[in-house]
C-alpha positions as CSV (number, residue, x, y, z in Angstrom):
1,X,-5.3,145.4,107.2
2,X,-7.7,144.9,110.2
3,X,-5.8,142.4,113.2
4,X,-8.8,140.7,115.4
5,X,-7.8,139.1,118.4
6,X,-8.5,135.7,118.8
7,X,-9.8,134.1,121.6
8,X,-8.5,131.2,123.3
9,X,-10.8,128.5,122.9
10,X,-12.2,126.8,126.4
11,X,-11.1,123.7,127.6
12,X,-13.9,121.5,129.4
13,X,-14.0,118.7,131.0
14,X,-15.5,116.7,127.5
15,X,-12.9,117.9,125.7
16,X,-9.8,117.4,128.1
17,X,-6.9,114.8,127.8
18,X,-8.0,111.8,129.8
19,X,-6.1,110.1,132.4
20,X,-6.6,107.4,134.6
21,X,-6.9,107.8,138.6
22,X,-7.3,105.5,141.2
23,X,-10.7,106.6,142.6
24,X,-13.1,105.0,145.3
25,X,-17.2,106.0,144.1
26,X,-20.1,105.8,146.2
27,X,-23.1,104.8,143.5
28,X,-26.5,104.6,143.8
29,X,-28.6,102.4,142.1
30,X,-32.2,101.9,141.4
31,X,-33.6,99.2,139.8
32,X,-37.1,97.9,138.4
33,X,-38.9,94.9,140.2
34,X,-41.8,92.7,139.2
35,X,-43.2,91.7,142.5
36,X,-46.8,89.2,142.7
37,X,-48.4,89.9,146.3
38,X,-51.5,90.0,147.6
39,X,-51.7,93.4,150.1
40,X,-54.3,94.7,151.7
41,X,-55.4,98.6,149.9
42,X,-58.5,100.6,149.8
43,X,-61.2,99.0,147.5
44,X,-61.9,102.9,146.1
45,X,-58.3,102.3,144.4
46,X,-59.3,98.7,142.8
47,X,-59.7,100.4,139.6
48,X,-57.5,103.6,139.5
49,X,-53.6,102.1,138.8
50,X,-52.0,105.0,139.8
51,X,-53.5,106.3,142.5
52,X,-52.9,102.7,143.8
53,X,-49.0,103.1,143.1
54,X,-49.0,106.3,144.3
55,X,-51.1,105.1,147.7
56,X,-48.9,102.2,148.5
57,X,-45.6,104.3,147.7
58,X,-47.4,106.5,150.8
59,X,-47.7,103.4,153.0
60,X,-45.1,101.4,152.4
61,X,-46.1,99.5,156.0
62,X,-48.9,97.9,154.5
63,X,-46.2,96.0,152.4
64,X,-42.5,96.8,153.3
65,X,-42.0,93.9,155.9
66,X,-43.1,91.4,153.4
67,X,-40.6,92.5,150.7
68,X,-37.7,90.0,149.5
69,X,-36.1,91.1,146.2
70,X,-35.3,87.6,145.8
71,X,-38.6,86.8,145.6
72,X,-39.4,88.8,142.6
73,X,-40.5,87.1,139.1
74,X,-37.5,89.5,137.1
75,X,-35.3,92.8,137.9
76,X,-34.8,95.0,134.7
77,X,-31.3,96.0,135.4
78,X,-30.8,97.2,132.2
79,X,-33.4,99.9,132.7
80,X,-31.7,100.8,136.3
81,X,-30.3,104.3,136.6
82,X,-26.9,105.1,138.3
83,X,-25.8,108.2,140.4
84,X,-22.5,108.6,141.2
85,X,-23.1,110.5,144.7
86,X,-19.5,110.9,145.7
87,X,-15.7,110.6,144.5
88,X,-12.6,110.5,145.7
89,X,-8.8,109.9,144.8
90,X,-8.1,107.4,146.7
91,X,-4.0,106.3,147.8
92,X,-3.3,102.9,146.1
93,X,-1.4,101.7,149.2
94,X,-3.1,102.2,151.8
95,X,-6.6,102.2,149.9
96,X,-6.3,99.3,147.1
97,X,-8.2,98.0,144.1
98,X,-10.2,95.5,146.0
99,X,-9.2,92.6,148.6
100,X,-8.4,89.6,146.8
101,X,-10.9,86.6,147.0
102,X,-9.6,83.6,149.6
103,X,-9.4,80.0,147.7
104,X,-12.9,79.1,149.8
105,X,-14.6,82.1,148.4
106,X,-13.8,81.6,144.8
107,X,-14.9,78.2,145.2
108,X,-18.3,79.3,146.8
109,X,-18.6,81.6,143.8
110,X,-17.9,79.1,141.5
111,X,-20.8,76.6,143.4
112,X,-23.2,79.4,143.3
113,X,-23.3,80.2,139.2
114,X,-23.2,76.0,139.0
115,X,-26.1,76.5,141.6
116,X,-28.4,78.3,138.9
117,X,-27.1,76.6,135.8
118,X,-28.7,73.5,137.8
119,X,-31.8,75.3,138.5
120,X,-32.0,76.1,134.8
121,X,-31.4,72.7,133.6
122,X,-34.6,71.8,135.8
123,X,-36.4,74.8,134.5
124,X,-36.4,73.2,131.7
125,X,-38.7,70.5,132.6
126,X,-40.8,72.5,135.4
127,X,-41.7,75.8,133.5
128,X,-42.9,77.7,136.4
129,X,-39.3,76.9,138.6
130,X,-37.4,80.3,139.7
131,X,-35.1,81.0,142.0
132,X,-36.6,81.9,146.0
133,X,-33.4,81.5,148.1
134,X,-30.2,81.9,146.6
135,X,-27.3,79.8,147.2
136,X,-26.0,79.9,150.9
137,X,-23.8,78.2,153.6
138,X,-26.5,75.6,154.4
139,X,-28.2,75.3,157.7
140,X,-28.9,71.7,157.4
141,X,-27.8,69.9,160.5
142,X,-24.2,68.4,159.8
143,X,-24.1,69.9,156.5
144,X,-22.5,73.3,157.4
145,X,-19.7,73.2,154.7
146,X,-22.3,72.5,152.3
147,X,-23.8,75.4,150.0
148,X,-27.8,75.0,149.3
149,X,-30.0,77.1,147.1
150,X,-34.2,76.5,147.1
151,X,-36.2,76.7,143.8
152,X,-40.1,76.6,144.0
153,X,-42.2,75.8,141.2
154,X,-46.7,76.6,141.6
155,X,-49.2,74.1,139.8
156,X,-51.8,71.8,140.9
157,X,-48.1,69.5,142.4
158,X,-46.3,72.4,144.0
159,X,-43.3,72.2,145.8
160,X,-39.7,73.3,145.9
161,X,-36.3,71.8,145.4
162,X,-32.8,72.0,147.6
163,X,-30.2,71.8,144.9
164,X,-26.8,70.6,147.3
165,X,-23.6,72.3,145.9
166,X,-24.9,72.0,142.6
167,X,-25.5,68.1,142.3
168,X,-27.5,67.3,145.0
169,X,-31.4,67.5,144.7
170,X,-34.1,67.1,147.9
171,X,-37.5,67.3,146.3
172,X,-40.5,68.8,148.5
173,X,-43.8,68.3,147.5
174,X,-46.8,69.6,150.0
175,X,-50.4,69.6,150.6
176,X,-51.1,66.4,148.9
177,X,-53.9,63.7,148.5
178,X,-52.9,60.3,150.2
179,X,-53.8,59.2,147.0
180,X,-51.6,61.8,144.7
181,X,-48.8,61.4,147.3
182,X,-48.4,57.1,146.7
183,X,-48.6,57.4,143.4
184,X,-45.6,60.4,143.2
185,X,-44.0,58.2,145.9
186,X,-44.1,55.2,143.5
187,X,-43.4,57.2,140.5
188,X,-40.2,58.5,142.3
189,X,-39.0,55.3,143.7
190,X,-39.2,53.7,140.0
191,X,-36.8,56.4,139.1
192,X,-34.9,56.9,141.8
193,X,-32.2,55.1,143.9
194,X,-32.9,56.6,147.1
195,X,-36.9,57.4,146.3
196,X,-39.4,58.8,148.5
197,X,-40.6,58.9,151.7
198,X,-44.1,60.3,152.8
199,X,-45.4,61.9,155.3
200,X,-48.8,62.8,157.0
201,X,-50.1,65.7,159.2
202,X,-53.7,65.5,160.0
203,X,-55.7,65.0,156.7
204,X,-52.3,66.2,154.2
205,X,-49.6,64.6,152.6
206,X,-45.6,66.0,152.4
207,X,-43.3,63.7,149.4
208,X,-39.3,64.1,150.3
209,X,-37.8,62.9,146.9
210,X,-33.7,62.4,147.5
211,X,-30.8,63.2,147.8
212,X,-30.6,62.9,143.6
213,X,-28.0,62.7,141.1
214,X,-28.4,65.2,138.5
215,X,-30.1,63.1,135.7
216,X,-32.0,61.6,138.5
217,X,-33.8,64.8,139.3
218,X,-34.4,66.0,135.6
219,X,-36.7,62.8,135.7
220,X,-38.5,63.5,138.7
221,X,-38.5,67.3,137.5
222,X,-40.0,65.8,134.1
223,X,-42.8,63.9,136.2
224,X,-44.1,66.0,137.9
225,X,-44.3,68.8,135.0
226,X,-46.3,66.1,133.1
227,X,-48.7,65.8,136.2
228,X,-49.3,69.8,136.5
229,X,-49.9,69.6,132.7
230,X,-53.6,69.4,132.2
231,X,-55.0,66.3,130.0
232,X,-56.0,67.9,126.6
């Protein structure tokens, strides 16, 4: 009878027991924006797409300065890749999980996701409302312990909105008609307790709607969406 030595199989790292380690990783990510700007290029490139990408990845002066990832229309996180560049084990005591959160931090995270649910109730009425500056310690005069976020809406009535720890609304609406601007004004003080005050420089007109209420600023929100909407 023939004896064939068998060979120990290999042990990898796929097919190893698992355990669990306290490790610190240093992770890149990169993620996809959709950006609207208007950038000066080479008019030879108007009509080649990719030699326009691959141009204004070459210069990224003629555009770097002016880029605000909060200003994009979406980020694709879920088609992001992750690279895990370094890791370590790190010593639980003197290295730990994470710092815990202080009460006032909690409480400004908690402000800030009540901050977009606002912004989406209102996106509700004004289609074209997104985010431009997310939720910060204001800078407001007097209003330092507040937290403020702007939303901006584009239409023939653009403006943008200061949404006040969540449930506080100040309406701006600019470069207005004296006529369009008393008849928002009007509109808004029909609606509103506080109303509207308006403002000139040279020949155009500014609307400051608030401080609002919640339902108070759905209804100014829903006014002026039916004024961008064009008569059928």
């Amino acid at each position: 009878m023939a004896h064939y030595a068998a060979s120990r199989p290999e042990r990898t790292a796929s097919t190893g027991p698992l355990i669990t380690l306290p490790l610190r990783l240093t992770i890149t990510e990169e993620i996809s924006y959709s950006w609207r700007h208007n950038i000066a290029v080479p008019s030879v490139l108007s009509t080649d797409p990719a030699a326009l990408a691959a141009w204004l990845t070459q210069h990224e002066d003629a555009w770097a300065e002016e880029w605000d990832p909060s200003d994009a229309d979406t980020a694709e996180h879920d088609a992001c890749s992750r690279t895990v560049e370094a890791a370590e084990v790190r010593e639980p005591g003197t290295d730990p999980d994470r710092f815990p959160l202080t009460a006032q931090e909690y409480h400004h995270q908690a402000l800030d996701s009540a901050a977009y649910a606002a912004m989406f109730r209102l996106q509700g009425e004004l289609g074209t409302l997104r985010m431009t500056t997310a939720p910060h310690a204001s800078t407001r005069h007097g209003a330092e312990e507040d937290r403020d976020a702007v939303a901006s809406w584009e239409g023939p009535i653009r403006g943008d909105v200061t949404i006040i720890n969540a449930c506080r609304f100040l309406f701006h609406l600019d470069s207005l008609t004296e006529q369009t601007a008393d008849v928002i004004a009007a509109e808004a003080d029909e609606l509103c307790d506080q109303g509207a005050t308006v403002w000139q420089f040279d020949d155009v007109y500014f609307v400051q709607i608030g401080e609002l209420d919640s339902a108070e600023a759905v209804a100014v929100a829903h006014a002026l969406a039916q004024r961008n909407t064009p008569a059928l």
